[in-house]
C-alpha positions in Angstrom: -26.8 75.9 166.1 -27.6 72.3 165.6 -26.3 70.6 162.0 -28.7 67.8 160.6 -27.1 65.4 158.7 -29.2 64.1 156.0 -29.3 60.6 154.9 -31.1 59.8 151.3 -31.5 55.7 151.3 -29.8 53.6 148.4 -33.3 53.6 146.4 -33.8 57.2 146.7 -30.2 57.3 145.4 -31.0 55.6 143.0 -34.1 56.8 141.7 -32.6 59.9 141.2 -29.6 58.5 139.7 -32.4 57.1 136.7 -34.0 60.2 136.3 -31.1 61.9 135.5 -30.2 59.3 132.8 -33.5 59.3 130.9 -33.2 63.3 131.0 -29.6 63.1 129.5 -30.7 60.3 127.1 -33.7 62.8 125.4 -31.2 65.1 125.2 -28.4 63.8 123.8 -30.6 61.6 120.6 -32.0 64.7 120.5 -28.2 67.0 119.6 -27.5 64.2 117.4 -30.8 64.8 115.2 -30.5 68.3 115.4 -26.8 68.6 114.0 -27.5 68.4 110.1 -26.1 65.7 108.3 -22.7 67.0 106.7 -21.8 68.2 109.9 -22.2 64.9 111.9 -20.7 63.3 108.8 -17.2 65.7 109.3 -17.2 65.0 113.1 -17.4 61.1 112.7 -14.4 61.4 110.7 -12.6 63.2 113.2 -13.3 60.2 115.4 -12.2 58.0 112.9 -9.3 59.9 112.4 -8.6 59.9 116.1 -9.6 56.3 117.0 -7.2 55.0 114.2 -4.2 56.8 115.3 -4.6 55.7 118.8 -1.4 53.4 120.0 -3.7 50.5 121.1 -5.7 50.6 118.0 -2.1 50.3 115.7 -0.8 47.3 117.7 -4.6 45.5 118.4 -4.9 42.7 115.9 -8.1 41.4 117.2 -10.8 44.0 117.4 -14.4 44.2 118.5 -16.1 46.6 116.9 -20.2 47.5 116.3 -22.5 48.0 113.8 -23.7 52.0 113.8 -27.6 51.7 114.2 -28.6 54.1 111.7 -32.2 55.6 112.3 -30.6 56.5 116.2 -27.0 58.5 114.3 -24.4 56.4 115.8 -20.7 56.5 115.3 -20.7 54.6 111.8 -17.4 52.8 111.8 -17.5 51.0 108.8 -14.2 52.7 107.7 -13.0 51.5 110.5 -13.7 47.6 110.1 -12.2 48.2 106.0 -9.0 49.4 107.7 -8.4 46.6 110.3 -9.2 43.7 107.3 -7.0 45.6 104.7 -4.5 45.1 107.6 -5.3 41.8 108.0 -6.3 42.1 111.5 -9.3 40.1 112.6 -12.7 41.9 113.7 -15.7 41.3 115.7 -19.3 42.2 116.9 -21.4 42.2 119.7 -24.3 39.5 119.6 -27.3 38.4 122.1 -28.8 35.0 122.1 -31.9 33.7 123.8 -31.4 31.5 126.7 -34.6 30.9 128.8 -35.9 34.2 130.3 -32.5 35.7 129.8 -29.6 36.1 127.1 -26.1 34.8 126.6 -23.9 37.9 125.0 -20.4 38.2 123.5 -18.1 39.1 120.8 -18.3 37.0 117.4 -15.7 37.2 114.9 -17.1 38.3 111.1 -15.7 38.0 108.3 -17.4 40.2 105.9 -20.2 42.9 107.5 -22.8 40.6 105.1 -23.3 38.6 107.5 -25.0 41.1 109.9 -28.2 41.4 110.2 -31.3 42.5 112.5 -32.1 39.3 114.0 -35.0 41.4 116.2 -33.3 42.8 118.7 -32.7 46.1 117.1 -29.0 46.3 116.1 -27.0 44.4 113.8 -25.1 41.2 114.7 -23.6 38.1 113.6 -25.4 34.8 112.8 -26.1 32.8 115.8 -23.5 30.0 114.8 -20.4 31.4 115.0 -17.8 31.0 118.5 -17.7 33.8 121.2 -14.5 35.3 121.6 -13.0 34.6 125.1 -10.6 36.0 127.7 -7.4 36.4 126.1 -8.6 36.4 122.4 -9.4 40.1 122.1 -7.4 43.6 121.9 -9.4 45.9 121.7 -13.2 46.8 122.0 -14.7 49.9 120.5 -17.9 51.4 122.8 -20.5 53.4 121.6 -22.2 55.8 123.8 -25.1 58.4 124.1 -22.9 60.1 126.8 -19.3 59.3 128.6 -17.6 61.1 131.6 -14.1 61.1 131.7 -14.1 58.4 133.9 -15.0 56.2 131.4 -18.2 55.9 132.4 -20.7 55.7 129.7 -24.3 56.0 129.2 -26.2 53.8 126.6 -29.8 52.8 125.9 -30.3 51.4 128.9 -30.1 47.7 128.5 -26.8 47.3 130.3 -25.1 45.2 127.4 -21.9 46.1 127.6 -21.7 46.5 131.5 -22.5 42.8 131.2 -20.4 41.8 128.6 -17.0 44.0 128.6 -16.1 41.9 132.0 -15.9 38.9 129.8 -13.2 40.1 127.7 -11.5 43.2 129.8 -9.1 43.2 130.9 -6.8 41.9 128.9 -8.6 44.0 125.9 -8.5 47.7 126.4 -12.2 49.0 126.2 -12.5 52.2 124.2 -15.7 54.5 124.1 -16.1 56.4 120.7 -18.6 59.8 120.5 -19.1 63.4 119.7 -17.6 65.8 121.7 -21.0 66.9 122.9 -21.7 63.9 124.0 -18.7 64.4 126.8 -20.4 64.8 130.1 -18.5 66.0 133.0 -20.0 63.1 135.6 -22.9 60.4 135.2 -24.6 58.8 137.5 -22.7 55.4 138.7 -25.1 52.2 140.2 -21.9 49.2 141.4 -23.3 47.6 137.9 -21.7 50.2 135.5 -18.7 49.3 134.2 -16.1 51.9 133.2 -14.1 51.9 130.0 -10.3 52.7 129.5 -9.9 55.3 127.3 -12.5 57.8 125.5 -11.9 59.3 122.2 -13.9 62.2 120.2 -12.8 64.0 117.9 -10.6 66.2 119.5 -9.8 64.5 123.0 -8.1 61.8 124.1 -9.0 60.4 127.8 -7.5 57.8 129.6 -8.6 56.8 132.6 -9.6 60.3 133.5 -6.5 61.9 132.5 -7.4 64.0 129.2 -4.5 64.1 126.4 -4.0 66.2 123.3 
């Protein structure tokens, strides 16, 4: 008996690869509106609980976080950014800035969450001022995701901010992704632009670099 082997080109590949994201982004904005309030409340602690225990989260001084966008019930770290001033540690937020057809992105340190805003892009970020933080400069940088694998791949909205950005900063930094355990997926599909992250944390699992922990 003859064996065909069959060959599906890059952009079929592809294709595919995108369908299965916008399938698993409906369905994942869709568990986080349909867990009621209280509950998603309890399980962000957990994070929060988890995240701030984590050994490169105690030593980081510097530390990127961002600004839960409300209406879609992300991860709201504000407790978070009260813990790292109180320490006196030094935190910052993702921004995007107009440049021609395109946008110049980064991490801007803020010194009181006042100073975000909407500034129509749809999230919150600093004043377009302030200095980007460089190579070198930062820790740590907190992810959010609609879905993560345990390789650290993540899936977000779609606009591939932090697949451009997080290769600014990382390494040194150490990239963490922050979400719900029901947001753990065991595989996503992985186009050469998608950058993984170093360790995920829900609330009850640790995973570094595909290696889950207690």
């Amino acid at each position: 008996m003859a064996t065909m082997a069959l060959k599906l080109d890059s952009q079929t590949v592809a294709a595919a690869g995108a369908r299965v994201k916008r399938h698993l982004r409906r369905r994942m904005q869709a568990l986080r509106k349909a867990l009621p309030p209280a509950a998603l409340q309890a399980r962000t602690e957990q994070v929060i609980a988890r995240l701030s225990a984590l050994p490169e989260f105690v030593r980081a001084d510097r530390v990127a976080l961002f600004r839960a966008i409300t209406r879609r019930l992300e991860l709201d770290l504000e407790p978070i950014d009260a813990l790292l001033r109180a320490r006196g540690s030094a935190v910052f937020y993702p921004y995007m800035i107009p440049s021609g057809d395109a946008y110049l992105t980064g991490f801007q340190r803020v010194m009181a969450l006042e100073e975000l805003a909407d500034r129509g892009r749809g999230f919150a970020e600093p004043p377009p001022t302030g200095t980007s933080a460089t190579r070198g400069e930062l820790d740590l940088v907190v992810v959010p995701a609609l879905a993560v694998a345990p390789s650290g791949h993540r899936l977000g909205y779609g606009a591939g901010w932090y697949d451009a950005t997080l290769p600014e900063v990382c390494p040194p930094a150490t990239s963490v992704v922050v979400a719900h355990d029901f947001q753990l997926v065991a595989e996503l599909p992985v186009a050469p632009s998608d950058v993984p992250c170093d360790i995920v944390v829900t609330e009850t699992r640790t995973i570094r670099a595909g290696v889950m922990s207690p």
